[in-house]
PDB file of N, CA, C and O in Angstrom:
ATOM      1  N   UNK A   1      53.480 129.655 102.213  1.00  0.00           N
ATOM      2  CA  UNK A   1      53.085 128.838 103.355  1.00  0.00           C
ATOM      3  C   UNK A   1      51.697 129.233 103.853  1.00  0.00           C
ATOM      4  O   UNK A   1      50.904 128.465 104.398  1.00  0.00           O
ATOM      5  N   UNK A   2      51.504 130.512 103.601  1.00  0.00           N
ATOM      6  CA  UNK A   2      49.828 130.227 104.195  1.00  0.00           C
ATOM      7  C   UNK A   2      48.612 130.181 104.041  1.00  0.00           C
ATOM      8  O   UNK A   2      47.640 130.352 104.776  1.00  0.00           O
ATOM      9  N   UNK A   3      48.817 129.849 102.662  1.00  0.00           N
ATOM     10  CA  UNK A   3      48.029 129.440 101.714  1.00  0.00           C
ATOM     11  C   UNK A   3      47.554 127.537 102.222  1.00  0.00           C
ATOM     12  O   UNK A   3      46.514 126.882 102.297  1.00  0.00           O
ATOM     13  N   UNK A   4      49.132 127.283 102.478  1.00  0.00           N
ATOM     14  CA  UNK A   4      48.955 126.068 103.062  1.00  0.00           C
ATOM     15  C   UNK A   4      48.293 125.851 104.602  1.00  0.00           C
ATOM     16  O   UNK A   4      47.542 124.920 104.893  1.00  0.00           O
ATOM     17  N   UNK A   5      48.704 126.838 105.455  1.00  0.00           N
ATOM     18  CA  UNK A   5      48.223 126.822 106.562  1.00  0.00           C
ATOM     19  C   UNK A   5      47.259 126.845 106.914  1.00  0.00           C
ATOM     20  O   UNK A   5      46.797 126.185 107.845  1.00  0.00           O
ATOM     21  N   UNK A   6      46.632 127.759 106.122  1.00  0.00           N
ATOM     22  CA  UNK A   6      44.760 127.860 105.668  1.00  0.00           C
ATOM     23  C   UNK A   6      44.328 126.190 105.592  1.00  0.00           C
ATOM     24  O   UNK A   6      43.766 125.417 106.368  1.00  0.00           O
ATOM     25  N   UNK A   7      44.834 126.098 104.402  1.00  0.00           N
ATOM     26  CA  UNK A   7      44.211 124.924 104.070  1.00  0.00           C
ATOM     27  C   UNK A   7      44.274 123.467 104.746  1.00  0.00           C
ATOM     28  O   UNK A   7      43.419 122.606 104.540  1.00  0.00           O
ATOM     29  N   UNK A   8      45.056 123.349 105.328  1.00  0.00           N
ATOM     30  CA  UNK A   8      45.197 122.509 106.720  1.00  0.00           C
ATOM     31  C   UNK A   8      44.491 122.622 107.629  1.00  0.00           C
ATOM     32  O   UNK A   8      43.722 121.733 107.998  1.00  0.00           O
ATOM     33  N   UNK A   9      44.645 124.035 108.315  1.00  0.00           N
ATOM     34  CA  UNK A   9      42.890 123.757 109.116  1.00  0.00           C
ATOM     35  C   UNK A   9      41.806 123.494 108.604  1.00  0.00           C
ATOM     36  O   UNK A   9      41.143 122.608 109.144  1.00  0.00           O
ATOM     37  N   UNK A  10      41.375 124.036 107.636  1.00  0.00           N
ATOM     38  CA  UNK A  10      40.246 123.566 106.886  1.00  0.00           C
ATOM     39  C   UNK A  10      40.204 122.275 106.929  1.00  0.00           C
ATOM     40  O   UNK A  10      39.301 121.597 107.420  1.00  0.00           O
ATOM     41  N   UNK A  11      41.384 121.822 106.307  1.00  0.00           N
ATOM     42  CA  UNK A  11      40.728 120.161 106.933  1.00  0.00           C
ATOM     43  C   UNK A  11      40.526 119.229 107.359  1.00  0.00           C
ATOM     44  O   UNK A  11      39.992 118.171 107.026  1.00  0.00           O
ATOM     45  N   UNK A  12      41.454 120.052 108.993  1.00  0.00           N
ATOM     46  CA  UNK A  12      40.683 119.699 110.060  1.00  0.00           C
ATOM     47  C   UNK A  12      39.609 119.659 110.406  1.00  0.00           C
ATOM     48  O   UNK A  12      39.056 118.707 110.956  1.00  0.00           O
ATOM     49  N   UNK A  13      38.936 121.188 110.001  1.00  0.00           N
ATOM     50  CA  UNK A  13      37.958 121.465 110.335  1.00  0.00           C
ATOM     51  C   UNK A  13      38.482 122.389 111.599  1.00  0.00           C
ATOM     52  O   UNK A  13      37.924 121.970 112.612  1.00  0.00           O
ATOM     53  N   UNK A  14      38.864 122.873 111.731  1.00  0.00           N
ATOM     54  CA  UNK A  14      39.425 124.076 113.131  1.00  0.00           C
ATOM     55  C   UNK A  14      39.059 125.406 112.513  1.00  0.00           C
ATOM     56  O   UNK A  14      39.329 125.846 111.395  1.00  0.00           O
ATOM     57  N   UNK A  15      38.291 126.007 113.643  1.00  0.00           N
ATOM     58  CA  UNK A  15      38.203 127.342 113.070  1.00  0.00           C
ATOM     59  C   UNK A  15      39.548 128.171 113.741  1.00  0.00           C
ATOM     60  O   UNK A  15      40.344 127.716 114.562  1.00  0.00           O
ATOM     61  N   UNK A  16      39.540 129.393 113.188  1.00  0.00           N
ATOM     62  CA  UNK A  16      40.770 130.051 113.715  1.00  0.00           C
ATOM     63  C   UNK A  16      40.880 130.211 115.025  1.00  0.00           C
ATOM     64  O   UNK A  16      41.926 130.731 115.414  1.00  0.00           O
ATOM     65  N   UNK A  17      40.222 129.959 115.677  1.00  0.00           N
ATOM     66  CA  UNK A  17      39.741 130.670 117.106  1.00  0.00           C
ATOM     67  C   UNK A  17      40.388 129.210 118.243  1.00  0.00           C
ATOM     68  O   UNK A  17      40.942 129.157 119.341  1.00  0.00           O
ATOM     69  N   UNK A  18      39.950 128.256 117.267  1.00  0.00           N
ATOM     70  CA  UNK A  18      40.572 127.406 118.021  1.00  0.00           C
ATOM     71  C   UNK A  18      42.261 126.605 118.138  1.00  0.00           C
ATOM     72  O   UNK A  18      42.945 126.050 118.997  1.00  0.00           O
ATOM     73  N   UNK A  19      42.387 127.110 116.164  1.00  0.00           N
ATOM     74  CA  UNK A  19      44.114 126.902 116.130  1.00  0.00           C
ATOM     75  C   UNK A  19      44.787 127.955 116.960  1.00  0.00           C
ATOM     76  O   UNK A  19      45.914 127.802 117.430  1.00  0.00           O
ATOM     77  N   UNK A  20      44.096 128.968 117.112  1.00  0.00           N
ATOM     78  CA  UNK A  20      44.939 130.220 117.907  1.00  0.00           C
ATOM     79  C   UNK A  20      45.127 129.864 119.430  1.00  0.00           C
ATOM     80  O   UNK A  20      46.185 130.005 120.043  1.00  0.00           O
ATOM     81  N   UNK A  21      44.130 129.457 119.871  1.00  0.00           N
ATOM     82  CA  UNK A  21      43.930 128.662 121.443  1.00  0.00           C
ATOM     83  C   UNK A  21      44.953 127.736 121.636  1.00  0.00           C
ATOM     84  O   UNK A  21      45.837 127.779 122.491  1.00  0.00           O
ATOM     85  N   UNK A  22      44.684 126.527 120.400  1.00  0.00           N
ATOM     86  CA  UNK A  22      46.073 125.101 120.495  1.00  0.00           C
ATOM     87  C   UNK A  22      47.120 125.987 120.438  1.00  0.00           C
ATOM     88  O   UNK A  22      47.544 125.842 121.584  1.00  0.00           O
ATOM     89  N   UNK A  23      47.897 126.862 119.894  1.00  0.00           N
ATOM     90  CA  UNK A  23      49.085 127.311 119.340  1.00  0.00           C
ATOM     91  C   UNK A  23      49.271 128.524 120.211  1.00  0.00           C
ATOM     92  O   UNK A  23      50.202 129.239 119.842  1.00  0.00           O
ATOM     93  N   UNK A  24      48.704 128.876 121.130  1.00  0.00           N
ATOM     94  CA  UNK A  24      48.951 129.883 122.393  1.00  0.00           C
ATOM     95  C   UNK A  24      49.054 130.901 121.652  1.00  0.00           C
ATOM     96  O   UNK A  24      49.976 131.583 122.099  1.00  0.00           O
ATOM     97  N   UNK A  25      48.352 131.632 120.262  1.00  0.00           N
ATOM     98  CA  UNK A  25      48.802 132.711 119.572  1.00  0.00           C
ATOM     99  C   UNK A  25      47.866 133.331 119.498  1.00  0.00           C
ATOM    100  O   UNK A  25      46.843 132.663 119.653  1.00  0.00           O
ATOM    101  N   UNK A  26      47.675 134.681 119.269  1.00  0.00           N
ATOM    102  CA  UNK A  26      46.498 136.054 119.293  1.00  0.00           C
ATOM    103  C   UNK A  26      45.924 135.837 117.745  1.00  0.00           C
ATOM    104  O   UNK A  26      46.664 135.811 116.762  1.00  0.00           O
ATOM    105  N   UNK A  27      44.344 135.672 117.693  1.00  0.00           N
ATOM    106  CA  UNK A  27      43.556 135.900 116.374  1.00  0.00           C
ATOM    107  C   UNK A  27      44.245 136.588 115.568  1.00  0.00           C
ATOM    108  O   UNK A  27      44.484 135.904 114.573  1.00  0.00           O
ATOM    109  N   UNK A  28      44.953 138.224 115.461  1.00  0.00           N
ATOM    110  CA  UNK A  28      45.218 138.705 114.525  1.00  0.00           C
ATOM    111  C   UNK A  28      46.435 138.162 114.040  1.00  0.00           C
ATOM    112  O   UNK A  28      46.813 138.798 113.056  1.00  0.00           O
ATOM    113  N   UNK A  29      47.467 136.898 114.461  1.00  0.00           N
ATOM    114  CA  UNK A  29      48.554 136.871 113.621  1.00  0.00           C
ATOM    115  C   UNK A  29      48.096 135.421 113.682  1.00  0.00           C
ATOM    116  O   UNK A  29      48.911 134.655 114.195  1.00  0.00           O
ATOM    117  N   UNK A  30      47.259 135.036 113.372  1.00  0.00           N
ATOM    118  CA  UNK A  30      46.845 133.960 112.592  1.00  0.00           C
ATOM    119  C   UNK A  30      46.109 134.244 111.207  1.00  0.00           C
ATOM    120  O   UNK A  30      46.082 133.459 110.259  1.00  0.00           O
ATOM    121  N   UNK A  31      45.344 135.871 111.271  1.00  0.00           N
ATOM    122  CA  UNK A  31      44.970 135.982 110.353  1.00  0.00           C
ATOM    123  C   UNK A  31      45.881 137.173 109.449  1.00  0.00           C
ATOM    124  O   UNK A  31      45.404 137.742 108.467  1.00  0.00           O
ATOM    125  N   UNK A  32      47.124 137.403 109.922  1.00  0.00           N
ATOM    126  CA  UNK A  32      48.416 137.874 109.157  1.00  0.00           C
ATOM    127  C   UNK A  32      48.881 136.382 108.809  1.00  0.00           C
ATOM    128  O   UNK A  32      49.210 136.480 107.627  1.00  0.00           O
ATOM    129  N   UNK A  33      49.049 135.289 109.129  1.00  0.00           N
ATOM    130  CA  UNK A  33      49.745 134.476 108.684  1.00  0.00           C
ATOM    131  C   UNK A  33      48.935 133.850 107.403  1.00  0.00           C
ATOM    132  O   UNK A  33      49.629 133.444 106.470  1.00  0.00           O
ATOM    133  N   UNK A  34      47.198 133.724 107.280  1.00  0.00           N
ATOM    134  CA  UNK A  34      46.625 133.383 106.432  1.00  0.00           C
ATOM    135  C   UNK A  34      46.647 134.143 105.252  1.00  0.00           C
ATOM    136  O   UNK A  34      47.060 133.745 104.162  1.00  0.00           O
ATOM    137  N   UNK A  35      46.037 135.618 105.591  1.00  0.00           N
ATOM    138  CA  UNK A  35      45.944 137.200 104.916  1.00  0.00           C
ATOM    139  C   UNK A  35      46.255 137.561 103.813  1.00  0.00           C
ATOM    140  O   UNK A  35      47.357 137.215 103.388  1.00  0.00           O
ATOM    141  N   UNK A  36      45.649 138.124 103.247  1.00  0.00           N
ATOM    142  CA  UNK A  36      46.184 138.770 101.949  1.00  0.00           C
ATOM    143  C   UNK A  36      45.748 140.101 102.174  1.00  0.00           C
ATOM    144  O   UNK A  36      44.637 140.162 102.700  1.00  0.00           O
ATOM    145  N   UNK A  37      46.350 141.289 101.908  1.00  0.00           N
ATOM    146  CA  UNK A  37      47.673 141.349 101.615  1.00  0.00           C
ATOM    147  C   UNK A  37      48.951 140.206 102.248  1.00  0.00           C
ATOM    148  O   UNK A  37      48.732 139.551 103.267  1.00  0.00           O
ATOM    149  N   UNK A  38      49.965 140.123 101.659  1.00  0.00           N
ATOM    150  CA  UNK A  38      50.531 139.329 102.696  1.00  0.00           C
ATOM    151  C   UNK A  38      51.394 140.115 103.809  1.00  0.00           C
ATOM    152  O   UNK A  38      51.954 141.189 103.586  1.00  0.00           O
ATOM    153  N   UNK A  39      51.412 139.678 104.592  1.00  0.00           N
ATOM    154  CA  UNK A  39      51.888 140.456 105.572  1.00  0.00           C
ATOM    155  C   UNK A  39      53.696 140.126 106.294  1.00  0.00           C
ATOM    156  O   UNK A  39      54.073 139.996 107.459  1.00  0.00           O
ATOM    157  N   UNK A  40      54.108 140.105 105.575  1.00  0.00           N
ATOM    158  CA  UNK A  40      55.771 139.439 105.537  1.00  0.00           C
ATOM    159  C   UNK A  40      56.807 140.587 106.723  1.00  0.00           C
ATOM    160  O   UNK A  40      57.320 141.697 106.577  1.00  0.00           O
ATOM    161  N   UNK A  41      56.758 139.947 107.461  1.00  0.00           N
ATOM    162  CA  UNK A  41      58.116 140.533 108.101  1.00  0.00           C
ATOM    163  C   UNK A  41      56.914 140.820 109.715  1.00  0.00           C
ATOM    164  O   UNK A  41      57.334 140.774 110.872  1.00  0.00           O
ATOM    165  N   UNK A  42      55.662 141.054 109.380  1.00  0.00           N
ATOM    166  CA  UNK A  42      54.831 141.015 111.034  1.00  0.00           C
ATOM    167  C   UNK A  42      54.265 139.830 111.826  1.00  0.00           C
ATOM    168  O   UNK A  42      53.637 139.831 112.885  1.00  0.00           O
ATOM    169  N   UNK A  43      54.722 138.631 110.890  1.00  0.00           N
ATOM    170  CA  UNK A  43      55.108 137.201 112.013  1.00  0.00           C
ATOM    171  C   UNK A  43      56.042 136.732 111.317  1.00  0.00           C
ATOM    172  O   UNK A  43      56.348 136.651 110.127  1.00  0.00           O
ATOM    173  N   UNK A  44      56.555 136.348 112.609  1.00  0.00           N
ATOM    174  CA  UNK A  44      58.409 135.650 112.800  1.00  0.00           C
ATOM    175  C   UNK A  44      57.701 134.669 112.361  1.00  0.00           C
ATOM    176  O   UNK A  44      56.490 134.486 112.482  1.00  0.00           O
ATOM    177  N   UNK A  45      58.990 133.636 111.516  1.00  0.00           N
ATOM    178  CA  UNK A  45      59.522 132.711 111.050  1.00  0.00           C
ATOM    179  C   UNK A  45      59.399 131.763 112.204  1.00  0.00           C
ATOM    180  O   UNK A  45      58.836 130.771 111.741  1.00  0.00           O
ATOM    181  N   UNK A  46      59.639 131.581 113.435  1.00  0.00           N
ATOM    182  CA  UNK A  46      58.948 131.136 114.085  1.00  0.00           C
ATOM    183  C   UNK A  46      58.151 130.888 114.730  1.00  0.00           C
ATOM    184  O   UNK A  46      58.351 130.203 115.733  1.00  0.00           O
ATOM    185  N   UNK A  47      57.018 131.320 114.420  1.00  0.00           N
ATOM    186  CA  UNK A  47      55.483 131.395 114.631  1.00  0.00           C
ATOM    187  C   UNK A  47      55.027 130.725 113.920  1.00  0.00           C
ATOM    188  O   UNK A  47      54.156 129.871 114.089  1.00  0.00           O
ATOM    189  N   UNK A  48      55.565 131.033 113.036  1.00  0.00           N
ATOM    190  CA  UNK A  48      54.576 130.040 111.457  1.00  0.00           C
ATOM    191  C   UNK A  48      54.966 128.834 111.842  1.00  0.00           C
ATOM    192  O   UNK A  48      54.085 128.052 112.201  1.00  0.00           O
ATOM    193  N   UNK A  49      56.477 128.370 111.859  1.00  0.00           N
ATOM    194  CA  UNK A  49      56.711 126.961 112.056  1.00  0.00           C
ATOM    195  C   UNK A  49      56.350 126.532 113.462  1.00  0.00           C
ATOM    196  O   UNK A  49      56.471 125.396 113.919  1.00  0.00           O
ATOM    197  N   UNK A  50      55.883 127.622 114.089  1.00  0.00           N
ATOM    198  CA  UNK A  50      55.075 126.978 115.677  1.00  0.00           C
ATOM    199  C   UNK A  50      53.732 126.324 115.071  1.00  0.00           C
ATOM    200  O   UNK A  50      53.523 125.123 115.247  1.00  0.00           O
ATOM    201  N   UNK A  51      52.960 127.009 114.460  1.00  0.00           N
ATOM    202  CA  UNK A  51      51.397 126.827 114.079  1.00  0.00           C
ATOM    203  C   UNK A  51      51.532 125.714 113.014  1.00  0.00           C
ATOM    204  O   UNK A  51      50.571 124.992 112.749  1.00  0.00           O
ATOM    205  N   UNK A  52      53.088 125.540 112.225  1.00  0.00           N
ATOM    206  CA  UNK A  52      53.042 124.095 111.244  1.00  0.00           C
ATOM    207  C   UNK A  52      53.335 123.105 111.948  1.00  0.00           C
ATOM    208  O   UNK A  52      52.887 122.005 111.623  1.00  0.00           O
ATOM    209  N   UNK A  53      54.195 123.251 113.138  1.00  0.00           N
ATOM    210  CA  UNK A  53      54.448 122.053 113.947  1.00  0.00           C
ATOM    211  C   UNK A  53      52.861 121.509 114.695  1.00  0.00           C
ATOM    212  O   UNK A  53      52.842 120.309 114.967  1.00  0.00           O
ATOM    213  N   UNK A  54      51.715 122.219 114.992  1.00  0.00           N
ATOM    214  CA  UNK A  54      50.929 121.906 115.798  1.00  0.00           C
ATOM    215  C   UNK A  54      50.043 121.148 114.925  1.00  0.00           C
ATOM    216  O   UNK A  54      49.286 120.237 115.260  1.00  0.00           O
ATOM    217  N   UNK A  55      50.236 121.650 113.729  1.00  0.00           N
ATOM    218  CA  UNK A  55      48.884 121.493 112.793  1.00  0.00           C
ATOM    219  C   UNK A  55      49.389 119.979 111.709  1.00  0.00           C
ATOM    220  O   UNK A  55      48.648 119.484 110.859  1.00  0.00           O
ATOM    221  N   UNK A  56      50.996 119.422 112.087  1.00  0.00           N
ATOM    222  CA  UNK A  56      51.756 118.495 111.824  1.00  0.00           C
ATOM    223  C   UNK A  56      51.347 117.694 113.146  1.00  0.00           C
ATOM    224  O   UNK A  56      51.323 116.530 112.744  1.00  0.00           O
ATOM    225  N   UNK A  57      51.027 117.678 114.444  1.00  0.00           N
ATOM    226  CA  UNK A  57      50.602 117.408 115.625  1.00  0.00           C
ATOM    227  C   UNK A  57      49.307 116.671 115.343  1.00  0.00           C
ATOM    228  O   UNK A  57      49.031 115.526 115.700  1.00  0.00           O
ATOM    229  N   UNK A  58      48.560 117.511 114.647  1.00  0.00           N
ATOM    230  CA  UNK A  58      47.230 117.153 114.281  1.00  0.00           C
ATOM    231  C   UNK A  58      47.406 116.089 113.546  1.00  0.00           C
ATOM    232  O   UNK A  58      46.690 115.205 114.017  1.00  0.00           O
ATOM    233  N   UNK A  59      48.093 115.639 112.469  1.00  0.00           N
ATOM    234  CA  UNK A  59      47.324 114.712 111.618  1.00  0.00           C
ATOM    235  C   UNK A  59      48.415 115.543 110.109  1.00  0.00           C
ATOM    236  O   UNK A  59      49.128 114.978 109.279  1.00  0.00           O
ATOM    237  N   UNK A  60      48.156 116.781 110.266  1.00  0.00           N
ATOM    238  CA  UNK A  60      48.816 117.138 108.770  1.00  0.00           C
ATOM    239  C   UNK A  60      49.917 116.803 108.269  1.00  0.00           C
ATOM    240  O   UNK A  60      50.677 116.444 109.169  1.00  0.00           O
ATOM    241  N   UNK A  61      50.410 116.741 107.203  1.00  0.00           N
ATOM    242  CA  UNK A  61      51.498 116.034 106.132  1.00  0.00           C
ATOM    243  C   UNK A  61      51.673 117.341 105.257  1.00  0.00           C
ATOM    244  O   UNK A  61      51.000 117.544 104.246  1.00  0.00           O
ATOM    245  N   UNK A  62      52.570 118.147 105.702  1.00  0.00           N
ATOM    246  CA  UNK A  62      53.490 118.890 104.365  1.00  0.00           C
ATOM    247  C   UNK A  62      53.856 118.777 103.306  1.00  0.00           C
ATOM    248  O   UNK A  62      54.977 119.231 103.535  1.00  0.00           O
ATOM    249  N   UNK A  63      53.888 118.508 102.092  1.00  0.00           N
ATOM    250  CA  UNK A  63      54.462 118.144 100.873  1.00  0.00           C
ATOM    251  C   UNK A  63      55.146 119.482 100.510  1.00  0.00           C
ATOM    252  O   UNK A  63      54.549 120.558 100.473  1.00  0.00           O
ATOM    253  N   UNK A  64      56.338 119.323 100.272  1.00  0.00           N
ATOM    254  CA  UNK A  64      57.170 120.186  98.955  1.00  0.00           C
ATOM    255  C   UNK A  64      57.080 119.464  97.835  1.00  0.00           C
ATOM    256  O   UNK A  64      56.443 118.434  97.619  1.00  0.00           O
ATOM    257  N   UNK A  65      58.201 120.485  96.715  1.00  0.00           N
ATOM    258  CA  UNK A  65      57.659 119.543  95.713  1.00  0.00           C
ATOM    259  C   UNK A  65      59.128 118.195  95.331  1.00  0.00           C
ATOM    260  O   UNK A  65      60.351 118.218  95.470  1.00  0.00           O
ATOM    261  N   UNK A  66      58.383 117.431  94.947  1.00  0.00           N
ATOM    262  CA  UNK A  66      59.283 115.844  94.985  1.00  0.00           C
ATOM    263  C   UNK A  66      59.005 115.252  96.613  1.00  0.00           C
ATOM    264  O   UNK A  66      59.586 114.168  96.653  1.00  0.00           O
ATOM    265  N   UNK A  67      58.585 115.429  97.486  1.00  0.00           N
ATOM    266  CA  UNK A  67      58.086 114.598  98.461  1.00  0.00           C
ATOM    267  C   UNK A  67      56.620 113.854  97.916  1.00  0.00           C
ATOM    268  O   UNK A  67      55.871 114.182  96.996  1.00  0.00           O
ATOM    269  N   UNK A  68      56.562 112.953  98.684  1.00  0.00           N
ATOM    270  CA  UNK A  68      55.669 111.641  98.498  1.00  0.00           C
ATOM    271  C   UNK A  68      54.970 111.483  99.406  1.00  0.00           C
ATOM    272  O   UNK A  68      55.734 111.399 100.368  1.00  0.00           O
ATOM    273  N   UNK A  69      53.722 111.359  99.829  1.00  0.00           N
ATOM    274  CA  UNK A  69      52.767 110.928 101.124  1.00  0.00           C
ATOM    275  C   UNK A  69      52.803 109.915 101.551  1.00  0.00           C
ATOM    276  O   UNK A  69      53.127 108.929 100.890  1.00  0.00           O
ATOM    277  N   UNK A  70      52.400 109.883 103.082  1.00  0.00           N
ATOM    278  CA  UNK A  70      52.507 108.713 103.813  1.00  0.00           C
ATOM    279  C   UNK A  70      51.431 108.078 103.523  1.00  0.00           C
ATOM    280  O   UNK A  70      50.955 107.502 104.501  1.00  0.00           O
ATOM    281  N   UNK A  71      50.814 107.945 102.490  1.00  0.00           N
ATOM    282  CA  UNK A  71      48.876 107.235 102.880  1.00  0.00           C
ATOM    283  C   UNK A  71      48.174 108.044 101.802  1.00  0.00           C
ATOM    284  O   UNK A  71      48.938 108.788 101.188  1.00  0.00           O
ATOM    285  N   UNK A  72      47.045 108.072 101.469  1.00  0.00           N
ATOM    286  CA  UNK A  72      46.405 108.560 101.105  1.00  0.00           C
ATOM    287  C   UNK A  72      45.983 109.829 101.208  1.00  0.00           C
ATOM    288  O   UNK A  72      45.696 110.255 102.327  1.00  0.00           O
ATOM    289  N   UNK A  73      45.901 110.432 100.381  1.00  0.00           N
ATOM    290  CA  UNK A  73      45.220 111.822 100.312  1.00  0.00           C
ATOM    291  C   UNK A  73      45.287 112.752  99.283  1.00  0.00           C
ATOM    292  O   UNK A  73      46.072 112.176  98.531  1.00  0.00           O
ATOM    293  N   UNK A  74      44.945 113.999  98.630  1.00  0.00           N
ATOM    294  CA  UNK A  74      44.414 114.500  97.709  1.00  0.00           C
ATOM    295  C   UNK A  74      45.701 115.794  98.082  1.00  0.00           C
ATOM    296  O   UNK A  74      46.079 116.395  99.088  1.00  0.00           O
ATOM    297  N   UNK A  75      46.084 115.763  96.497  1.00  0.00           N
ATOM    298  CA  UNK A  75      47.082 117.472  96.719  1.00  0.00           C
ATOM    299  C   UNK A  75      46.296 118.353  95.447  1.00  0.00           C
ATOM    300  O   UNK A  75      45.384 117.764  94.867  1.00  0.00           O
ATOM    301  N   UNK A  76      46.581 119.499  95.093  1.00  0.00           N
ATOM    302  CA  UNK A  76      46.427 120.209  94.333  1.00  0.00           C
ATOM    303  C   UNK A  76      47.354 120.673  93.052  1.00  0.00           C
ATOM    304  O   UNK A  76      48.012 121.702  93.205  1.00  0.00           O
ATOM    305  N   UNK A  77      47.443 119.968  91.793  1.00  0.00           N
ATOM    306  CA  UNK A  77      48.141 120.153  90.505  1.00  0.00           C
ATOM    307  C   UNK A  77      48.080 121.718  90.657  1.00  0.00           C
ATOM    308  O   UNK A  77      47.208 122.506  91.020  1.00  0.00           O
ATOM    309  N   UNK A  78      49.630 121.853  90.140  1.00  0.00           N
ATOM    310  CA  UNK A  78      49.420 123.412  89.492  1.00  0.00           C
ATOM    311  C   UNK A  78      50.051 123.692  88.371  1.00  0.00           C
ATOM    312  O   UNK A  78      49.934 124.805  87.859  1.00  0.00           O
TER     313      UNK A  78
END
């Protein structure tokens, strides 16, 4: 997931400073939620889905795999 999360702001265009502001959350566990190393078990499970719900708020569209988009837009083959 935050590989994805990254990449959702990006294209928004939000820098971290400001998803952290929308999402009432502190710089450093936005950049544990992006981060590598990964940092698993020092943000809750609901944090992340706080910062996917906001960034789903925005405009963003989740795909797993076998989901389909609402509209147009570009995913990444792997």
């Amino acid at each position: 997931m935050k590989t994805l999360i990254k990449a959702a702001r990006d294209l928004l265009g939000m820098t971290q400073a400001e998803l952290c502001e929308k999402a009432g959350i502190p710089l450093i566990t936005l950049r544990r939620i992006e981060g590598k190393p990964d940092h698993a078990g020092l943000v809750s499970d609901e944090t992340v889905q706080q910062v996917k719900r906001l960034l789903e708020a925005e405009g963003i569209q989740f795909l797993t795999t076998g989901d389909t988009a609402k509209g147009d837009g570009v995913v990444l083959k792997l």
